[in-house]
N, C-alpha and C positions, 0 to 999 in steps of 0.2 A: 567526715569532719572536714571543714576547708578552713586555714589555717593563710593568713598574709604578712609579708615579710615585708617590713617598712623598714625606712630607714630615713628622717628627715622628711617625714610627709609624702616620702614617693616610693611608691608598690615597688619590690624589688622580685618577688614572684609570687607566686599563688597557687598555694597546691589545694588539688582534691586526697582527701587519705581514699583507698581502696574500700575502708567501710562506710562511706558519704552513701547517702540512701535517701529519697525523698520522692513522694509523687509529683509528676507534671513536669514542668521545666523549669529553670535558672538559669539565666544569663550571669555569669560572676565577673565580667571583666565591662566598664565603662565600654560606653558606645565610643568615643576617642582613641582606643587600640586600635594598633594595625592588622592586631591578631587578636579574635574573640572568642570566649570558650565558657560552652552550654554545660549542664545535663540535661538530658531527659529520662522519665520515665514515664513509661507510656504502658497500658492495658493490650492482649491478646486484641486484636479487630480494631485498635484505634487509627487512625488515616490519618495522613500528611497528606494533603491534595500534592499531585504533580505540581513542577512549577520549574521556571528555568532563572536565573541571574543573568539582570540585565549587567549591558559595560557599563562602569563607573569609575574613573579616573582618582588614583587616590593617590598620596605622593606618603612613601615610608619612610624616616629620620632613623628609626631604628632597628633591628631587627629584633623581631619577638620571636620567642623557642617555646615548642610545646612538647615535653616529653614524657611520653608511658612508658613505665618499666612494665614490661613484658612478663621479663624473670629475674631473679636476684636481690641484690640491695647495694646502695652505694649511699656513700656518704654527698652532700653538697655544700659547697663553701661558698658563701655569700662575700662579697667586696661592694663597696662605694665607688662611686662613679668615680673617683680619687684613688681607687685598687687600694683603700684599706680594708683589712679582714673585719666583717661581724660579727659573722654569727655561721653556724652549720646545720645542717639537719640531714636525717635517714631518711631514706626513702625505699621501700619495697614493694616488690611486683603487685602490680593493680595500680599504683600511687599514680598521680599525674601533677605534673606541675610547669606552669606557666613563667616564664621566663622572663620578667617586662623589662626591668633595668636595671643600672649598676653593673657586678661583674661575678659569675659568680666560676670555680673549678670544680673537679669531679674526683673522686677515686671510689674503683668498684673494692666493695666491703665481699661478696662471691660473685661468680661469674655472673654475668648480668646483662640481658639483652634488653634496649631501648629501643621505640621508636619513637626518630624526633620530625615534628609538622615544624616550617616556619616560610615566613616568607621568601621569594625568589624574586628577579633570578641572583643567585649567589657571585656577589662582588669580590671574590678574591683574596686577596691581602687588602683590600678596601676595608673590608665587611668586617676585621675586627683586630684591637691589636693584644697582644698575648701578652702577660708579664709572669715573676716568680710567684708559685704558692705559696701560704702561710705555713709556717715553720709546725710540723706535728704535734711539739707541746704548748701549741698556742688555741690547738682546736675545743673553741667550746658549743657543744651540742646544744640545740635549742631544746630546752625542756628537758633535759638530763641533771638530775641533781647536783649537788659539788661533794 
């Protein structure tokens, strides 16, 4: 299942759930990302010809995050470019979710190993700035009853 978190006309992430299943390939993210992200599914014997990437000078405004939960589950806190709170969701081992914009925090629900892809090279105290999270009884889960 892939599921998009808008907020005012603009993708705030984009996840794959772990059960997402489809033949051949998908591109889910506009070719205007600074960060792009596929699936494939391919048959025993199917070929990628070799090939290399050529240079291409690209200039990044923002950083995009890609992260796989390996193991675990954590909750996700979505913000506005303005660090108001949206919206939340769960996310468990296999899940993958794209990072685009706005702002979002994290707390592991169990122990929980990610790996995170983004662009480089890493700016520092540049590259983002930090504020407080939403208050506990303010978290509402996307697609969680009332």
């Amino acid at each position: 299942m892939i599921e998009r978190i808008v907020h005012n006309g603009k993708e705030l992430a984009l996840l794959i759930r772990h059960s997402y299943q489809k033949d051949g390939i998908e591109f889910f993210t506009p070719g205007t990302y600074s960060q792009q992200i596929g699936y494939m599914n391919r048959p025993a014997g199917y070929v990628i010809p070799p090939h290399v990437h050529n240079p291409v000078v690209r200039e990044v405004q923002y950083t995009k995050e890609v992260l796989l939960i390996k193991s675990g589950k954590l909750r996700v806190d979505f913000y506005s470019e303005a660090k108001n709170y949206l919206e939340s969701t769960v996310l468990e081992a296999g899940d993958v979710i794209l990072l685009a914009y706005g702002g979002h925090g994290f707390e592991m629900i169990e122990p929980t190993e990610i790996i995170e892809i983004k662009q480089g090279p890493y700016a520092g105290d540049q590259d983002k700035t930090r504020f407080e999270p939403v208050d506990a009884l303010e978290i509402k889960i996307r697609g969680a009853k009332e």
